[in-house]
Each structure stands twice: as structure tokens, then as C-alpha cells.
N, C-alpha and C positions, 0 to 999 in steps of 0.2 A: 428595640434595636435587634436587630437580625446579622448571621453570620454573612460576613462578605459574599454575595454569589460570586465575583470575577476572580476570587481569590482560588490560586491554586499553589498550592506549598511545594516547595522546590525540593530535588533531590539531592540537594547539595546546599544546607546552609550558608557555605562560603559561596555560593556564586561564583562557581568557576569561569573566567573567563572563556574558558572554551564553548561555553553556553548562551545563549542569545540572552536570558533572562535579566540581565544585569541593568539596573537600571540606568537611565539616563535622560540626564535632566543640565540645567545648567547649571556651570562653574560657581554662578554668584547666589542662586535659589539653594536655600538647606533643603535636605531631602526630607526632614521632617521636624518635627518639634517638639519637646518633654517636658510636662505638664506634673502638676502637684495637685491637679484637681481637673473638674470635668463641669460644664455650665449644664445647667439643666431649669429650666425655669426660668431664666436670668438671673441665676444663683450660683458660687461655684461650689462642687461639691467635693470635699476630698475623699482620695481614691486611698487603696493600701500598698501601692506600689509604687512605680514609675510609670506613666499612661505616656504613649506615644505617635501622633499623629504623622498621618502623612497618605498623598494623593497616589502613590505608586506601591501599587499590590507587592512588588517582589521585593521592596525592604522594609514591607509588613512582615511579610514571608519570611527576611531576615533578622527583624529586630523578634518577632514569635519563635523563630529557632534560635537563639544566642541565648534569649531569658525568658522566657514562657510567655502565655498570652496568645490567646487565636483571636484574628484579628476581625472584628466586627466595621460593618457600612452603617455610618453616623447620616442621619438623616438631613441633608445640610440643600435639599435643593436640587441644583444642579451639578453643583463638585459630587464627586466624589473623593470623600474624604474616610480615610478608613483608623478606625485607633487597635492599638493594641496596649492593654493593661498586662503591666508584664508582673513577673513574680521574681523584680530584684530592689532593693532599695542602696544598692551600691552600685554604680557602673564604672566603667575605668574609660577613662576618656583620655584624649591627645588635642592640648590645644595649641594655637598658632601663634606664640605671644600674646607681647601686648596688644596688639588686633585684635586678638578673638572677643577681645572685651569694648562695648562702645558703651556709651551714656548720651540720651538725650531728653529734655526734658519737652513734655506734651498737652496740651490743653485741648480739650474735645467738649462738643456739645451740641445739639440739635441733630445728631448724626454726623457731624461732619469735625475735622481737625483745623484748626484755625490758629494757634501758635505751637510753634517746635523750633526747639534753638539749643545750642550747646551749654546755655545758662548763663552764656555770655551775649551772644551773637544769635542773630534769627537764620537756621538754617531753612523752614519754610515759612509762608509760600515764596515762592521764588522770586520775584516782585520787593520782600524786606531783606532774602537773602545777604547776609554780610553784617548788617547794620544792626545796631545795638538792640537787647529785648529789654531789657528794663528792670531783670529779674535783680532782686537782692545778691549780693557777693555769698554767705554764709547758706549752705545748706538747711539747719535751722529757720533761717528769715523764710528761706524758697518754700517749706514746708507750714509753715506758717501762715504764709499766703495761700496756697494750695487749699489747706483746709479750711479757710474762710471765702476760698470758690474766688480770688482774687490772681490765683498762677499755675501756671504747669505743674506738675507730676513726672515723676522719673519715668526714665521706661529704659531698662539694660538690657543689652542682647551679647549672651553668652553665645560665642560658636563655636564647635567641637566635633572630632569625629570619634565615634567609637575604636577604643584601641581594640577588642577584639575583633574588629574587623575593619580597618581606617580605609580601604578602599570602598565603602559602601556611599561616602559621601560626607558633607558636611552637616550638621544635626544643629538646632538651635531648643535656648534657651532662654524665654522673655520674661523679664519681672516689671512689676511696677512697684518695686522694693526701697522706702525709702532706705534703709538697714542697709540693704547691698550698693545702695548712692554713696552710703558715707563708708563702705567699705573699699571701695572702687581702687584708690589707692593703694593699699594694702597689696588688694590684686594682682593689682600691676606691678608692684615692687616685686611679689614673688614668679611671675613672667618672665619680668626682666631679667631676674636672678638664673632661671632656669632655661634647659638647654630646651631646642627648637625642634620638634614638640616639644610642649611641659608635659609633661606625663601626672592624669588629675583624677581623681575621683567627684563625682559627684553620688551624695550620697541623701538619699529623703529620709529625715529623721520624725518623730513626733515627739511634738514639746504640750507637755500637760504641766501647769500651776492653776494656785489657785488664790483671788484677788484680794484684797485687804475686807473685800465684804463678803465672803467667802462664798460665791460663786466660783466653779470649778471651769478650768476652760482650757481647752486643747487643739492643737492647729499641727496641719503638717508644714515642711516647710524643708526645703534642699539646700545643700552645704557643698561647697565648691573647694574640693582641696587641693591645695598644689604644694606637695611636699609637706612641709606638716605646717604649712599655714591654713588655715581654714578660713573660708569666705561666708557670710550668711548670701543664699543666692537668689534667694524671692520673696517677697511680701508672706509673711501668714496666712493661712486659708482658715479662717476662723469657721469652729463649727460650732453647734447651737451650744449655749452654756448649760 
């Protein structure tokens, strides 16, 4: 991995409008995405910070001025996609209600996504659209089936803008957390509560125990706070025991 060549660091961390740099992308595309770990191998690996992707040099430029991290060109092909591992594990975020939080659950194999529904209803492919998935009512059941290779899998997308700088864009956050499935509610009840932005922390914490056969085992894993309720916000990134 080598430092960005297209990357050129701005004189102005806030992106002054008076400045062409600013990026622009569309309304409905987040500008980038935050990560608890990093794939490498086809393994994910945890990182010791906040890692944040995204295809647009100048809010590399400004997520590396806001919280550290110079931002590196991931070798992905033909994107260019660039991350920056920052040096904060608390952000202050601003999200949009109940929106900014969705659930849907996913079944993938052979390469390709083949059921996705709201756990009710088949939202793809468009063709089952509307009509019933067949999944278990209970969370539990759905997971159950899941890991007997019989159902979908969660998949939540947090979306949020950085309050230190909420004109930058909107930022995402994807889990495939069961924890944050059954949390979902919770969420939402503290959205609802809260005025429009919620005004949030997301914060990456590491959880070390160790098992009733005394294998030692530690994971990072990010906390979604809105007021002082606190959300689990992604699956575990389990590392070697």
C-alpha cells in the first residue's frame, strides 16, 4: 500500500466554499464509509482506530485534517478508492432520525445476492418484490436459520454526517450485526426522542474476555450513542484467540 499519488491536502480543512475543492457527489451516494476493520486476505482485520474509505481525495483530505491519518490508494483495480486510518475512536456525529437507520436482511452465494427482504416482505429481486419471504417472525428463529445456511443475515446502514464538519456529506456505516438487529428498536426510540439532527457519538471500543475454557479473546467493535443511550453498532471483528 502506497500513499495516495492524486492526493493533495488542502489549505483549509473546512473546505471553504469559496474554494473549488469541495467535493461533490450525489445527494443519495454517502461520501464515504467507517470501518472497524480492514479485509486483507479475505480476512477482516482490526484496525486501532476509525478506518475510512472513500473515492474522493478532498474528504480524504478532510477526514486526515479533522482526525489524523494520511490517506493511502487501496489497491482495488480500477476504483480508486482511498482509506484513511484516523487516530480517533470517538467521532461526534449528527444523524437524521429515524431514517438514518435501515435494516434489511440478505442471503448471498456464488457471487451473487439472491434474497433481500425486510424480514417480512421480499424487497429484491424485483420480480418477488412485495410478496412474502418466508423468514421466521422472531429474530432468534431468523438467526437460527442463518447459521444453518437456511436464511438471510442482517445487514444495517447507519447514516450520519460528521458534526465537526456536516457540510462535508453524508458518511455510512454498515454492519451485518446480529446485536445491533436486536438493537434496532432501542435506536429508533432514542431518534424519535431526539431533536432533528440527533446529535451521536460513535465511539470504537475493544472488548477482551475470556471463555469458560480459558481461551482469551478480543474484538473491536463500535457503539452508536444518542444521548445516553447506547446502541452495539456492528458485528465483532474477532481476532486470533
Amino acid at each position: 500500500m502506497a500513499p495516495y499519488p492524486h492526493y493533495i491536502p488542502s489549505r483549509d480543512p473546512k473546505l471553504d466554499d469559496a474554494r473549488g475543492d469541495r467535493p461533490r457527489v450525489s445527494a443519495s451516494d454517502p461520501v464515504g464509509r467507517f470501518h472497524v476493520a480492514r479485509q486483507q486476505g479475505g480476512r477482516p482485520i482490526a484496525v486501532p482506530a476509525w478506518l475510512v474509505t472513500t473515492e474522493n481525495p478532498a474528504v480524504a483530505d478532510a477526514v486526515g485534517g479533522l482526525y489524523g491519518g494520511v490517506p493511502q490508494l487501496l489497491d482495488t483495480g480500477d476504483e480508486h478508492v482511498v482509506e484513511v486510518l484516523t487516530r480517533r475512536e470517538h467521532i461526534p456525529v449528527l444523524l437524521g432520525g429515524r431514517g438514518a437507520v435501515s435494516l434489511r436482511m440478505v442471503m448471498r452465494g456464488a457471487g451473487e445476492t439472491f434474497h433481500v427482504c425486510d424480514g417480512t416482505r421480499f424487497l429484491e429481486p424485483a420480480g418477488a418484490r412485495g410478496s412474502l419471504c418466508g423468514c421466521p417472525a422472531s429474530l432468534a428463529e431468523r438467526k437460527a436459520a442463518a447459521q444453518a445456511g437456511r436464511g438471510p443475515t442482517p445487514e444495517v446502514r447507519i447514516g450520519f454526517r460528521l458534526a465537526d464538519l456536516p457540510e462535508l456529506g453524508v458518511f455510512s456505516l454498515v454492519s451485518t450485526s446480529w446485536e445491533l438487529a436486536a438493537e434496532l428498536p432501542v435506536l429508533a426510540t432514542a431518534l424519535d426522542a431526539a431533536a432533528v439532527p440527533a446529535v451521536g457519538v460513535l465511539r470504537y471500543e475493544l472488548v477482551e474476555f475470556t471463555t469458560r475454557s480459558g481461551i482469551a479473546v478480543s474484538y473491536r467493535r463500535p457503539i452508536v450513542e444518542v444521548g445516553r443511550t447506547q446502541v452495539l453498532a456492528q458485528a465483532a471483528v474477532r481476532l486470533a484467540a
